[in-house]
ZATINU-703189 format. One line per field, with one value per residue (C-alpha): residue number from 1; residue in one letter; chain; y, z, x. Coordinates in Angstrom, 2 decimals, decimal comma. Example, Ala and Ser with C-alpha at 12.3 -4.5 7.8 and 13.67 -1.06 7.14 Angstrom:
<pts>
num 1|2
residu A|S
chaine A|A
north -4,50|-1,06
up 7,80|7,14
east 12,30|13,67
</pts>
This chain:
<pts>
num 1|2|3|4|5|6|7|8|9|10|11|12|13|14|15|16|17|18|19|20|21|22|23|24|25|26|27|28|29|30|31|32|33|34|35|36|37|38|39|40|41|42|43|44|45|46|47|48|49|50|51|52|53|54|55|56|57|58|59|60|61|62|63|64|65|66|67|68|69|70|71|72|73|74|75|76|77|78|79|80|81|82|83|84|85|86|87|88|89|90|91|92|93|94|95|96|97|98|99|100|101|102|103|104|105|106|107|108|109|110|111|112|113|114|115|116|117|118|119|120|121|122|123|124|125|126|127|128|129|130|131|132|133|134|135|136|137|138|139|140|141|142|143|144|145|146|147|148|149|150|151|152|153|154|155|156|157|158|159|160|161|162|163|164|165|166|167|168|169|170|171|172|173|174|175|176|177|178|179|180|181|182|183|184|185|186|187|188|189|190|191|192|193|194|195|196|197|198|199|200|201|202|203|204|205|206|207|208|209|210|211|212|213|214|215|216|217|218|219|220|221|222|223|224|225|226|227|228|229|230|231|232|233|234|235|236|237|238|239|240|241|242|243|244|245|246|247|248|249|250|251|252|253|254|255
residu X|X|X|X|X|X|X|X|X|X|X|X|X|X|X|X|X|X|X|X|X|X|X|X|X|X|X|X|X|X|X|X|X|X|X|X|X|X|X|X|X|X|X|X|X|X|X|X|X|X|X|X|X|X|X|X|X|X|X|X|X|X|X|X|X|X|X|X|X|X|X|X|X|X|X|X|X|X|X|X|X|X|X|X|X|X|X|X|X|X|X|X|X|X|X|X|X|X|X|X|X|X|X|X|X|X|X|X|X|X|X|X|X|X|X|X|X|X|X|X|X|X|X|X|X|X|X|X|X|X|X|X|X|X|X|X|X|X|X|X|X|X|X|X|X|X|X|X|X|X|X|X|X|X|X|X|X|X|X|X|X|X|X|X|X|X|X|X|X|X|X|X|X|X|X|X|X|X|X|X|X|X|X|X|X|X|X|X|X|X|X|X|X|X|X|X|X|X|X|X|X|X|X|X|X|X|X|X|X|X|X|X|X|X|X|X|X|X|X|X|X|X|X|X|X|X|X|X|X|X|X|X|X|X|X|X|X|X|X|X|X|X|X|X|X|X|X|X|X|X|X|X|X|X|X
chaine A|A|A|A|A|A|A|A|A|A|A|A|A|A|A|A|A|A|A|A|A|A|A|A|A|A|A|A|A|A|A|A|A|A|A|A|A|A|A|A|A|A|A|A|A|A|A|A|A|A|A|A|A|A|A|A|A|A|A|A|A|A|A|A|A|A|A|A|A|A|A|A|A|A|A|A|A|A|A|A|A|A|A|A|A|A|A|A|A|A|A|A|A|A|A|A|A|A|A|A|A|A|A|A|A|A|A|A|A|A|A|A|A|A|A|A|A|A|A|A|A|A|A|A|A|A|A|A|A|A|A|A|A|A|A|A|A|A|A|A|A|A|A|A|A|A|A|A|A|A|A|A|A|A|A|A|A|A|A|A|A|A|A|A|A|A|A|A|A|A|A|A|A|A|A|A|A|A|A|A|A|A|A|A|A|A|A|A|A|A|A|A|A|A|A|A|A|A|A|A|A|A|A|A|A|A|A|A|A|A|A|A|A|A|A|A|A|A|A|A|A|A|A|A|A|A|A|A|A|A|A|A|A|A|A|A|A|A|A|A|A|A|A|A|A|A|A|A|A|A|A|A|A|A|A
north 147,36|144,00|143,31|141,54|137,76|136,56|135,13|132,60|132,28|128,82|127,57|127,54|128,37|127,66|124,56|124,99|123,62|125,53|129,03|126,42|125,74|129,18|131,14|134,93|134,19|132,27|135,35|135,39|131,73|132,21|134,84|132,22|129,59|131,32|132,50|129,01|128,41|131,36|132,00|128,24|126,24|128,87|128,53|125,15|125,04|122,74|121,03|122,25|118,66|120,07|123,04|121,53|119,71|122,73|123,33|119,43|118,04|121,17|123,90|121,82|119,07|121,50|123,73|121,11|120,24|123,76|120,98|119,57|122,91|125,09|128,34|130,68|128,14|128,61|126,36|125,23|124,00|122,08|121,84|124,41|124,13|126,16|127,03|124,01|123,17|126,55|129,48|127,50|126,93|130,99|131,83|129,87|130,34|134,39|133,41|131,15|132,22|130,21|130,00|128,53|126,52|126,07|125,01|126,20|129,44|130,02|128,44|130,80|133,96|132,68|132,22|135,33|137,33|135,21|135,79|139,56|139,81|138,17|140,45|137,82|139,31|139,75|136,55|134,01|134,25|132,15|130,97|129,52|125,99|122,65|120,89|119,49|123,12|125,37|127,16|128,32|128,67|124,92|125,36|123,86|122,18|121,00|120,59|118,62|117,02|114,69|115,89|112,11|108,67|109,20|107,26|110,15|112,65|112,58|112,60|115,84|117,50|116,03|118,14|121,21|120,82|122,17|119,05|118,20|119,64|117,91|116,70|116,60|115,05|114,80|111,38|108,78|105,33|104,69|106,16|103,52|100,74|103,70|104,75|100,56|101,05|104,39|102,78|102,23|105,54|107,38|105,66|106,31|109,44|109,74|110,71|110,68|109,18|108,60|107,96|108,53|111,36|111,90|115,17|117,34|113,84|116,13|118,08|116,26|113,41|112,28|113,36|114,40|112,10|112,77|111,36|113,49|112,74|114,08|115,02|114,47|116,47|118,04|115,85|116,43|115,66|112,44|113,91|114,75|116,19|119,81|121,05|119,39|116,43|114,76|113,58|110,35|108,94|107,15|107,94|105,91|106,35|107,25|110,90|113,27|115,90|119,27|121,53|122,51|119,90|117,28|114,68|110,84|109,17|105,74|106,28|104,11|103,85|105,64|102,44
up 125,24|125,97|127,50|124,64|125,35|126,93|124,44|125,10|124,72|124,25|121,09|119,38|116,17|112,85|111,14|107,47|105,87|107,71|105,24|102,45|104,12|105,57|102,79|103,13|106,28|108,40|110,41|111,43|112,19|114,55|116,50|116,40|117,79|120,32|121,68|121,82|123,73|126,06|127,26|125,57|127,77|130,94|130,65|129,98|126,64|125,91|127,96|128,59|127,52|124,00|123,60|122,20|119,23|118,93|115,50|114,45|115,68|115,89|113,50|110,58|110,79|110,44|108,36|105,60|105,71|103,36|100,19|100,47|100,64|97,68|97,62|99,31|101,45|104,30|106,45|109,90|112,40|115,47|118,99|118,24|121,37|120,78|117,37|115,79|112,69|112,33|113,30|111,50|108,06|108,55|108,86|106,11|103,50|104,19|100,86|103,57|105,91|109,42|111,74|114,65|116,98|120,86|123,77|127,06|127,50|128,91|125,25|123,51|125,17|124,48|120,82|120,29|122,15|119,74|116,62|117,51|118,18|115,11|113,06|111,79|112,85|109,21|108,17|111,68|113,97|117,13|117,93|121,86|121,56|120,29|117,14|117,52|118,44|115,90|113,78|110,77|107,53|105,70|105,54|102,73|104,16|108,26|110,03|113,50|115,35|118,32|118,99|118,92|117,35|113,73|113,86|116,88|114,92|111,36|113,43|114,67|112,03|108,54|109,07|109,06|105,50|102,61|100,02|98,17|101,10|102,93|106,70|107,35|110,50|111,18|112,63|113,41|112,50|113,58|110,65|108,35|111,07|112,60|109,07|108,69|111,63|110,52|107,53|108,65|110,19|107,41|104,80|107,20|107,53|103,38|102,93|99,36|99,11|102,18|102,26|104,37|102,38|103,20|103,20|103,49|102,25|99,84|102,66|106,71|107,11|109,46|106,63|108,43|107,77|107,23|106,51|103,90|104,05|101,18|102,74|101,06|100,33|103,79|105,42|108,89|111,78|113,77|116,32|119,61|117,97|116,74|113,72|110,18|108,96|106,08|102,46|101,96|98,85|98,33|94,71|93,10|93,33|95,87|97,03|94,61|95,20|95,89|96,82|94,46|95,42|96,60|99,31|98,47|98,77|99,52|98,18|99,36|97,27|99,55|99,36
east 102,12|102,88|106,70|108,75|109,35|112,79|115,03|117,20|121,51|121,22|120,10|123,07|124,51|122,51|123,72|124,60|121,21|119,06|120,31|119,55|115,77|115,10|116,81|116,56|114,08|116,91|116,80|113,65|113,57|116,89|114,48|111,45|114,18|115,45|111,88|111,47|114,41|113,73|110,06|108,79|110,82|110,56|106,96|106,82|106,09|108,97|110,81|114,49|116,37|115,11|117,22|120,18|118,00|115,45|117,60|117,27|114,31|111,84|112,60|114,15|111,64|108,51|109,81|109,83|106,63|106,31|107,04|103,84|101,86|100,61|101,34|98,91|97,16|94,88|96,34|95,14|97,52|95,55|96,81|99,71|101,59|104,41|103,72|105,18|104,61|102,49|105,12|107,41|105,62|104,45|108,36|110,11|106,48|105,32|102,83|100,99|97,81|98,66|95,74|96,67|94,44|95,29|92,90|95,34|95,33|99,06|99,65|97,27|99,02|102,10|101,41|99,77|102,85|105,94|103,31|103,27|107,08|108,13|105,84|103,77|100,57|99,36|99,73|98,79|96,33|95,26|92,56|91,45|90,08|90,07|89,87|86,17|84,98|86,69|84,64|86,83|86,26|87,18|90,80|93,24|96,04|95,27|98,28|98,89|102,10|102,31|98,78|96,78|96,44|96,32|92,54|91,18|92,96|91,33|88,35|89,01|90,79|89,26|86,06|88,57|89,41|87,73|86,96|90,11|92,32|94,69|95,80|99,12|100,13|103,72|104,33|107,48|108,68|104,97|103,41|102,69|101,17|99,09|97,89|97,14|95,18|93,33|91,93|88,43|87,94|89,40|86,79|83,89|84,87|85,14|88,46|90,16|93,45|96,12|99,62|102,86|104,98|109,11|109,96|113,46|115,15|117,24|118,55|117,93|119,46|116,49|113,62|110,59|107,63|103,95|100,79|98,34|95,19|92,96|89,59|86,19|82,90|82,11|78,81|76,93|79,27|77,47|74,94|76,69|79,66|80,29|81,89|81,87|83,16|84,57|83,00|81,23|82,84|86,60|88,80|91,34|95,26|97,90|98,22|99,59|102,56|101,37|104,04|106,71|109,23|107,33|108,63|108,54|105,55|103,70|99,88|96,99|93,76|91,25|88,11
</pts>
């Protein structure tokens, strides 16, 4: 049996939204934050100037991303690192199946070791490699943070999605000029609708934003590259809310 991971005495205490956020799972996400403080940052999986905003800026800010998902999603989460968004979303939504996608391996066994000591194995796995390689079943919701340009990564995640699911990719004050950007690949690559999407602005008082990207009817993947891609056809009208709550939105028409 594998040694349990070092917590750490640092993270500090739980600020009063996160009961509101985590409800009757806060505990489990104080145990998920302090593995994070602990083994993440002494095996550099985070770096130790983020302890004292682990609360703020890391567990908080993915957790919220749960508005935007249905209940009892597959949901794909690429280039995990330290299992955020996924761990998060899996601890604050147990209705949710979290497969979580990692190339490095020190990542992978690190992931696999924090899923198994927060007794989440029955609803996350991990999977070893990259986006362009995975072969998963087409997953609802696609999830991804600080992981690439928003253009490179609807490349590599869009072909993830079943038709009619979503990428999520958790993104800064950059969001809407990348997402200008992204507009040619996205339509070559047939996605749906687009937008940038607030969420937690009832509760953070830095919301967390996203852009959701509605994939399109899986086609063949260019020659050269594995995997599948995204549809071939554009809609009409701004991306919808899907979670319960919804955050605020700015659509695009998909062209």
């Amino acid at each position: 049996m594998a040694e349990p991971l070092p917590v750490g005495d640092v993270l500090g205490p739980a600020p009063a939204v996160a009961s509101e956020i985590f409800g009757d799972r806060l505990e489990l996400a104080i145990r998920f934050g302090e593995l994070l403080a602990g083994s993440a940052v002494e095996r550099g999986l985070i770096g130790p100037r983020e302890i004292p905003r682990l609360w703020d800026r890391h567990l908080l800010n993915c957790a919220v991303i749960g508005e935007l998902i249905p209940n009892g999603s597959r949901v794909i989460d690429v280039g995990s690192g330290a299992g955020l968004p996924g761990i998060a979303l899996a601890v604050v939504r147990p209705d949710l199946h979290v497969t979580l996608v990692e190339p490095l391996q020190r990542r992978v066994t690190w992931l696999m070791e924090a899923v198994a000591g927060l007794g989440l194995a029955a609803a996350v796995t991990v999977e070893r490699g990259r986006a362009e390689e995975a072969s998963l079943p087409p997953a609802d919701v696609v999830t991804a943070r600080a992981v690439a340009s928003l253009d490179r990564l609807a490349a590599l995640t869009l072909p993830l999605a079943r038709a009619g699911g979503v990428l999520l990719a958790v993104k800064g004050q950059s969001a809407a000029s990348e997402l200008d950007s992204a507009e040619p690949v996205l339509r070559r690559l047939g996605a749906r609708r687009w937008g940038v999407r607030l969420c937690g602005e009832s509760v953070l008082a830095v919301p967390t934003t996203v852009v959701e990207i509605e994939a399109g009817e899986p086609v063949r993947r260019p020659a050269g590259h594995g995997g599948r891609t995204g549809g071939a056809r554009g809609s009409t009208g701004p991306v919808g809310g899907r979670g319960e709550q919804g955050g605020n939105r700015r659509g695009r028409r998909g062209r």
